[in-house]
C-alpha positions as CSV (number, residue, x, y, z in Angstrom):
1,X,0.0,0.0,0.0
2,X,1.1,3.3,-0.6
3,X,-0.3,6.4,1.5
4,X,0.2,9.6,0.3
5,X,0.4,11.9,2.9
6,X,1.0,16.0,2.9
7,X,3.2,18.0,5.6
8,X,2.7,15.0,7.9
9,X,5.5,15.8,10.3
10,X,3.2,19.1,11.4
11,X,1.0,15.7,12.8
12,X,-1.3,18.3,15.1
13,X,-2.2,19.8,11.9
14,X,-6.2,18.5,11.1
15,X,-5.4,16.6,7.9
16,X,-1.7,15.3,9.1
17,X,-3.2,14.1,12.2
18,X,-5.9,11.9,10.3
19,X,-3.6,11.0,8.0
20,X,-1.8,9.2,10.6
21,X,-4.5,7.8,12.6
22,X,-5.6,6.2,9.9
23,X,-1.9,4.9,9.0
24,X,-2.2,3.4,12.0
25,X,-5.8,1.3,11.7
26,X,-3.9,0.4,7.8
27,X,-0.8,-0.4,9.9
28,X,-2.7,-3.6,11.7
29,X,-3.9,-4.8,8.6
30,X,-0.7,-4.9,6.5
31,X,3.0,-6.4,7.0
32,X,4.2,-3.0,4.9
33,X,3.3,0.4,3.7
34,X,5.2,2.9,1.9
35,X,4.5,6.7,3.4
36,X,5.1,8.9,0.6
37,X,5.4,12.6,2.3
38,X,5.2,16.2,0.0
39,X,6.6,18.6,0.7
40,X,7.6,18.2,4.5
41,X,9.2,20.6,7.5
42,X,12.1,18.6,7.9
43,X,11.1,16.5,11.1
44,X,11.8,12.9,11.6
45,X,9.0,11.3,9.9
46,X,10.2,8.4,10.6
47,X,10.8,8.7,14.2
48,X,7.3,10.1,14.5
49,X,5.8,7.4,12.9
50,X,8.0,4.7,15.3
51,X,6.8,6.6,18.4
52,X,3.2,6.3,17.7
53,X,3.9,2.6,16.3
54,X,5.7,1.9,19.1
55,X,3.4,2.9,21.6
56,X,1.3,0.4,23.6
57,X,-1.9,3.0,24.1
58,X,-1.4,4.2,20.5
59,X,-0.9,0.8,18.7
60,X,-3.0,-1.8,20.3
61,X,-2.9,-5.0,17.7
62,X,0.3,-6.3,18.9
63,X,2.4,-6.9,15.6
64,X,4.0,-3.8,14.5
65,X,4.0,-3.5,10.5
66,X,6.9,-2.0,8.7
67,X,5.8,1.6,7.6
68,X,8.9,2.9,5.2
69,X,9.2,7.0,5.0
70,X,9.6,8.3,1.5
71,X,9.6,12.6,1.5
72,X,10.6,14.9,-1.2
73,X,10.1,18.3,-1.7
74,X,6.6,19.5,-4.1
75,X,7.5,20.7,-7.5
76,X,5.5,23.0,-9.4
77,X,7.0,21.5,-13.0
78,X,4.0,18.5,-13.0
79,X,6.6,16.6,-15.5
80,X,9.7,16.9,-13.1
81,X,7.6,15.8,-10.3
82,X,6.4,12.9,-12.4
83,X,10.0,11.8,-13.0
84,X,11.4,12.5,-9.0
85,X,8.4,10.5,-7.9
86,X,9.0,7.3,-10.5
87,X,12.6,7.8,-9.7
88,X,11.9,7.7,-6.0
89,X,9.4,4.4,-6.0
90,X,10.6,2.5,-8.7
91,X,8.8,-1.4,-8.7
92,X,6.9,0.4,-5.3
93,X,4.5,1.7,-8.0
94,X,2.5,-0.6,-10.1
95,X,-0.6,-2.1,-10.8
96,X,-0.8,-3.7,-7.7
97,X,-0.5,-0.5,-5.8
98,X,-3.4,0.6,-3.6
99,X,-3.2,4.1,-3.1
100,X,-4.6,6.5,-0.3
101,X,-4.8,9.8,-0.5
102,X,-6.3,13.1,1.7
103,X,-5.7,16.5,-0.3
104,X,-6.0,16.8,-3.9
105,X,-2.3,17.4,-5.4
106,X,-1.2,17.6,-8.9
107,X,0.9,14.3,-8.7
108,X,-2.5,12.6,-8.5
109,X,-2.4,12.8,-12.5
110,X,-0.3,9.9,-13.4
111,X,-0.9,8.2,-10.0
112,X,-4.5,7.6,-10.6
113,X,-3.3,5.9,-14.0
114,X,-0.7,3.5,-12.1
115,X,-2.7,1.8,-9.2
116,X,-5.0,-0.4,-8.3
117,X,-7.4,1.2,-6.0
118,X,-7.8,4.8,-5.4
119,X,-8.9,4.8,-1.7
120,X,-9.8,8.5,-0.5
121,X,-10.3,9.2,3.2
122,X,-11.4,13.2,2.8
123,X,-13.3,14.5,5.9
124,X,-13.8,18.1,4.0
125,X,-16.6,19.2,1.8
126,X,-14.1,21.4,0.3
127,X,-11.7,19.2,-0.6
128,X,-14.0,16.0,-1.5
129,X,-15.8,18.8,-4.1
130,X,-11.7,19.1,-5.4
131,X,-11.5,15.7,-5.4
132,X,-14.7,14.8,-7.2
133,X,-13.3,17.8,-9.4
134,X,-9.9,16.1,-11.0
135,X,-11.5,13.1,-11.3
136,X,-14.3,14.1,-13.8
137,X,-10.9,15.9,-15.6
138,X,-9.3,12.3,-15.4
139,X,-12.6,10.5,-16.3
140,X,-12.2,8.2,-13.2
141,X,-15.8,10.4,-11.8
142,X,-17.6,6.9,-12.9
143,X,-14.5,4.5,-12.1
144,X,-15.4,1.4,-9.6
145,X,-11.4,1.8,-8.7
146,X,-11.6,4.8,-6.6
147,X,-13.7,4.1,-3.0
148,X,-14.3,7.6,-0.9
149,X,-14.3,7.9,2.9
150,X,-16.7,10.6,4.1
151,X,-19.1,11.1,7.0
152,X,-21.7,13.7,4.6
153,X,-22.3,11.7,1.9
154,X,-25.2,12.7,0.1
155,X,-27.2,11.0,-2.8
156,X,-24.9,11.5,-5.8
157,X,-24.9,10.6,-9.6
158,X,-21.5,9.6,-9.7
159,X,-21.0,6.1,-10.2
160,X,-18.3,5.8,-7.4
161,X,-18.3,3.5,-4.1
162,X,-18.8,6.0,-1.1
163,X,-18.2,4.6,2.3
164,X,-19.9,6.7,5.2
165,X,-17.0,6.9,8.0
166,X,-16.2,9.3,10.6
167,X,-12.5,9.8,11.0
168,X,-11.0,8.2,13.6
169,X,-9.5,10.0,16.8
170,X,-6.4,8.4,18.9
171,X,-6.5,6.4,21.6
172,X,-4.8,8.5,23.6
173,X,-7.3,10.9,23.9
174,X,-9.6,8.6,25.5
175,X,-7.5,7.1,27.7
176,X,-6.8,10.1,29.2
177,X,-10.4,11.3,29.1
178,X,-11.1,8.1,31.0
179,X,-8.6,8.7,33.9
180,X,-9.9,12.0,34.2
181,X,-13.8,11.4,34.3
182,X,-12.7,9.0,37.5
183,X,-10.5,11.7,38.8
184,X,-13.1,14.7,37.9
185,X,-9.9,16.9,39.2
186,X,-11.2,21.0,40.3
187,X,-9.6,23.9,40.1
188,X,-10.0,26.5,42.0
189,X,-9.5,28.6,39.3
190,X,-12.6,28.3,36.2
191,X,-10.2,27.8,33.4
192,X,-11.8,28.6,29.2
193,X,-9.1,27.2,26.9
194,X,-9.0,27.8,23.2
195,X,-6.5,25.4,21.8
196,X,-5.2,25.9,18.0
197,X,-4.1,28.3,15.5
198,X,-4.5,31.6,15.9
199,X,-6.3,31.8,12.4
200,X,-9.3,34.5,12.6
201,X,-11.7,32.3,11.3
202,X,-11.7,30.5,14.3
203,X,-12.8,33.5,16.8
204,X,-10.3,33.2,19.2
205,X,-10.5,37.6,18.9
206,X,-13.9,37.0,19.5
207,X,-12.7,34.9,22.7
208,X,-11.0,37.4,24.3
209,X,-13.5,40.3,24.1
210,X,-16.6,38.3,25.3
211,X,-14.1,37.0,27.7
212,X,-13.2,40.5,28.9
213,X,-16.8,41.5,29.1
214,X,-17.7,38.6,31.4
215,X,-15.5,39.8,33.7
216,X,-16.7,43.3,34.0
217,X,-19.4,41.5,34.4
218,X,-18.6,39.5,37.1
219,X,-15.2,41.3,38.6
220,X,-15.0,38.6,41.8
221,X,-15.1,35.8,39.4
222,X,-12.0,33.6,39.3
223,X,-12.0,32.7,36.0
224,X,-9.0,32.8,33.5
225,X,-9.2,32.5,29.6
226,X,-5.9,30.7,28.0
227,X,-5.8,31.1,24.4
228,X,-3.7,28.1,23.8
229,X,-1.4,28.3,20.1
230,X,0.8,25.8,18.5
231,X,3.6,28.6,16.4
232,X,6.1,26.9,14.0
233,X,8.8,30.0,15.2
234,X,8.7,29.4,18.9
235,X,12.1,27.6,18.4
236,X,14.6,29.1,21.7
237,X,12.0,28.2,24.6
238,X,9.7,25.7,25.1
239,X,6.6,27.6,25.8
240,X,5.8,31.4,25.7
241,X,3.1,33.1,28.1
242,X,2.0,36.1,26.8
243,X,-0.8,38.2,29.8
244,X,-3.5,39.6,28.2
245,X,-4.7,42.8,30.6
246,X,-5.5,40.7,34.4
247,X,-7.7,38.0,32.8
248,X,-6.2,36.0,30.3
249,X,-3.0,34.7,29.4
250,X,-2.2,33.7,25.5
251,X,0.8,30.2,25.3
252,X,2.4,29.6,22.3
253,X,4.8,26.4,22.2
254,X,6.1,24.6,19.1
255,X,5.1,20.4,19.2
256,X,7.5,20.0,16.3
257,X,10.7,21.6,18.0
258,X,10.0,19.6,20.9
259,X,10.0,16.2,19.0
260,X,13.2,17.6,16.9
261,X,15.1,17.9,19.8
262,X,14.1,14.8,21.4
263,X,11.9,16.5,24.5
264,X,9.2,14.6,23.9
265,X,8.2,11.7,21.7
266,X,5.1,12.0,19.3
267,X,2.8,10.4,21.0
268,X,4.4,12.5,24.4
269,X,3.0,15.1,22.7
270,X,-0.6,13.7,22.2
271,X,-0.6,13.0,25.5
272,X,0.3,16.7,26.6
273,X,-2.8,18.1,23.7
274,X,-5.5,15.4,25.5
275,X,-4.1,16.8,29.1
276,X,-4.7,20.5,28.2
277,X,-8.2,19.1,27.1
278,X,-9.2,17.4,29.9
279,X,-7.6,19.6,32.9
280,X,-9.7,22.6,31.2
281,X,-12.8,23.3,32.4
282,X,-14.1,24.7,29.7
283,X,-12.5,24.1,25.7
284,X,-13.7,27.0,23.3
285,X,-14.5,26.9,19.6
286,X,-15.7,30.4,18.6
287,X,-15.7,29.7,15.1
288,X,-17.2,32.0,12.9
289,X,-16.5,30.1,9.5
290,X,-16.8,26.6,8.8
291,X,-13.4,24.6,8.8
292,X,-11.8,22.4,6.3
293,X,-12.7,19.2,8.4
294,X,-16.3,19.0,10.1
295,X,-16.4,18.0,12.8
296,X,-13.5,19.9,13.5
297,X,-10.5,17.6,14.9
298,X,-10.3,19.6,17.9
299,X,-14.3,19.0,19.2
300,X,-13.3,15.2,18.5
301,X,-10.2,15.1,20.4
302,X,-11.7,17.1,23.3
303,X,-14.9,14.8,23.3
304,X,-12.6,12.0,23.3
305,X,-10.6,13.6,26.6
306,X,-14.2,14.0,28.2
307,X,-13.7,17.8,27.9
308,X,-16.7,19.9,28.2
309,X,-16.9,21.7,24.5
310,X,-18.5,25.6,23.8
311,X,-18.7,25.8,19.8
312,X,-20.2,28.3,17.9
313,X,-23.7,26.9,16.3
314,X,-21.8,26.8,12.7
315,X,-19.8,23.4,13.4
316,X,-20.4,20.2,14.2
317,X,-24.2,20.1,13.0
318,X,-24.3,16.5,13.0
319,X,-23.4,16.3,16.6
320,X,-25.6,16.1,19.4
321,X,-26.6,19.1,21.1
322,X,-26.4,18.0,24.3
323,X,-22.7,17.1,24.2
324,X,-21.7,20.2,22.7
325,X,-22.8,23.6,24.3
326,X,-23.6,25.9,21.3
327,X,-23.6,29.2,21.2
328,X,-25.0,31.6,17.8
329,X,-22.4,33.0,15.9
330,X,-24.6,36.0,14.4
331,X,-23.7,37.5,17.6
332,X,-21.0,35.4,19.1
333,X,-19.5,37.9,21.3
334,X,-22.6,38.8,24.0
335,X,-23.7,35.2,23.2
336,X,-20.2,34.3,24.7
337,X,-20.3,36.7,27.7
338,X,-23.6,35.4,28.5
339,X,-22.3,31.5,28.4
340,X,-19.3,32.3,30.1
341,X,-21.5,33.2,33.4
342,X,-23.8,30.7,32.6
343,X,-20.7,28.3,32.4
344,X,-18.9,29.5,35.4
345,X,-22.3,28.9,37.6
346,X,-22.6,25.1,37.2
347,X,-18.7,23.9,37.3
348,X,-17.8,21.0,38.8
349,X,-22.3,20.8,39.0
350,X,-23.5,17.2,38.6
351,X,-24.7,18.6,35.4
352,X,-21.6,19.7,34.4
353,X,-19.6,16.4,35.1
354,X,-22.9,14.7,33.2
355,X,-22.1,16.6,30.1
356,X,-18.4,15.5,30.0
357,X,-19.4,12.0,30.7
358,X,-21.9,12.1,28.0
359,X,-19.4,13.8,25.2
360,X,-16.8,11.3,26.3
361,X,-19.7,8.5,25.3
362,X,-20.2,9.6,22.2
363,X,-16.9,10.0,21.0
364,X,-16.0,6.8,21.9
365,X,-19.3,5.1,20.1
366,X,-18.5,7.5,17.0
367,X,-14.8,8.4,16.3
368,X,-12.7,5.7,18.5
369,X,-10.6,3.1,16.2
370,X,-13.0,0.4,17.1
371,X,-16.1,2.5,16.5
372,X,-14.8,3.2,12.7
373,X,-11.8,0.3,12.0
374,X,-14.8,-2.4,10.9
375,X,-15.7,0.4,7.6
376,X,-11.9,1.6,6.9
377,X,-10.8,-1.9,7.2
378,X,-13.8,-3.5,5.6
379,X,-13.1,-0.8,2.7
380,X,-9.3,-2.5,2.4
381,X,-10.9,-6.0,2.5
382,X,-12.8,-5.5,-0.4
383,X,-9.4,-4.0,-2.1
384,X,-7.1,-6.8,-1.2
385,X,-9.8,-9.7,-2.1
């Protein structure tokens, strides 16, 4: 098999993230694969890939398959990149070649042509309508090689095989979500933690007014907001803490300098993500666009740590209301504020601890490996038979 992956070593990145969760359901159904990285940041790929192999609450089939790194840098010349790329796999690429793939990328055009299956795990209405896009140009839109992975599906006239799969979140995350519901650890502190990049589309701005307002608000409250960033140029210290007036505080730390320097493992830094979930009383999602993946991977994982989730109505339609607290995002700041002292009322309420048990439920039942391996691996049945 070969899995065509896309700025993987960035692995708390959305896509690179899934892309290696599902490397890993692949990994206990194969003796080999062949990881074929574009364009990459110059990380260990390989090391990252061993550490989540490796590890027994990652990895949890016992035989560990041989995953081989391949990486080269994206060219815009589509014939150079034709001639690296045949260069670089030699007999790896045939007719016997099952290929998986998450973004659309020029080197799919003589790809498609040379494998067997076309297998296509996109979580993204944007990039599935890309996808569905260079196929048509390829006239593989009606082709019984090519299978697509996606939780949306709708009734389509294309003649392809679409699988309805949510994409899977790591086990981590629910171990740790697990230790913590038993636990149910207070604070004295009530702490609202956005956790991600600081792209506007994702409100954090938003955060931080509505934030300011409950407090003015409620002056005696003890309440914090962290606006919690992962920055690719935090390289000299581990983690910076930026105070934002007497009320919040914004943390940047760069994940990949911390695996490059051998700090922490991969998985070490999984672990760290799920603990910032789950010691939070509160995880934030202001969002006030929709994002490339839906759910967002952040509401899974944070479901998965048994983190109690605000999200702005515009997300995660398909999940339950009563595991996610929603907020509108017409007016997203004073709908904030006013969930913010709603919010800081019922901590550490039976209610409240209800909720988190309840999210943690249904992330296990919908996005855990064994709630989705019987599809994905059902999907590569079918392929290998």
């Amino acid at each position: 098999m070969l899995v065509l992956g896309y700025h993987i070593e960035n692995f708390l990145e959305g896509y690179a993230n899934i892309c290696l969760n599902n490397l890993l359901l692949y990994s206990s159904h194969l003796r080999q694969i062949y990881l074929l990285n574009v364009n990459g940041f110059g990380a260990d790929l390989t090391r990252i890939v061993s550490s989540l192999v490796e590890d027994e609450n990652v990895f949890t089939t016992g035989k560990k398959p041989l995953v081989k790194v391949v990486e080269f840098r994206e060219r815009r010349a589509l014939s150079l990149l034709q001639t690296i790329t045949e260069e670089i796999l030699g007999k790896i690429l045939n007719e016997s070649t099952i290929l998986v793939c998450w973004r659309p990328q020029p080197i799919l055009t003589f790809l498609l042509y040379k494998s067997r299956k076309l297998i296509i795990p996109t979580y993204s209405c944007n990039y599935l309508e890309r996808w569905l896009n260079i196929l048509k140009s390829f006239r593989y839109i009606n082709n019984t090689n090519v299978i697509i992975l996606n939780p949306y599906i709708e009734a389509l006239s294309y003649k392809l095989s679409f699988v309805k799969v949510y994409p899977p979140v790591n086990p981590l995350f629910f171990k740790v979500g697990s230790k913590a519901l038993k636990e149910k650890a207070v604070t004295n502190e009530v702490v609202f933690r956005f956790l991600g990049r600081l792209h506007g589309s994702r409100g954090y701005r938003e955060a931080v007014i509505a934030f300011k307002r409950f407090k003015t608000r409620n002056p005696s409250a003890k309440a914090r907001l962290v606006i919690d960033s992962f920055r690719d140029d935090v390289e000299l210290d581990n983690v910076k803490t930026i105070r934002i007036g007497d009320f919040a505080n914004l943390v940047l730390w760069n994940p990949l300098s911390l695996v490059k320097r051998s700090m922490l493992s991969a998985s070490g830094v999984l672990r760290e993500v799920a603990e910032k979930y789950a010691q939070s009383s509160y995880v934030v999602l202001p969002y006030i666009s929709r994002q490339f993946i839906e759910p967002p991977l952040t509401l899974m994982e944070t479901l998965a740590s048994g983190g109690f989730v605000i999200a702005s109505n515009i997300i995660a339609p398909h999940v339950d209301r009563d595991v996610v607290f929603k907020v509108n995002r017409e007016n997203i700041i004073e709908e904030l504020a006013k969930a913010f002292e709603y919010l800081y009322e019922i901590y550490d309420s039976n209610y409240y601890w209800s909720i988190r048990q309840k999210a943690y439920e249904y992330a296990l039942k919908n996005w855990s490996y064994e709630a989705v391996r019987e599809k994905v691996l059902g999907v590569l049945d079918d392929v290998l038979e």
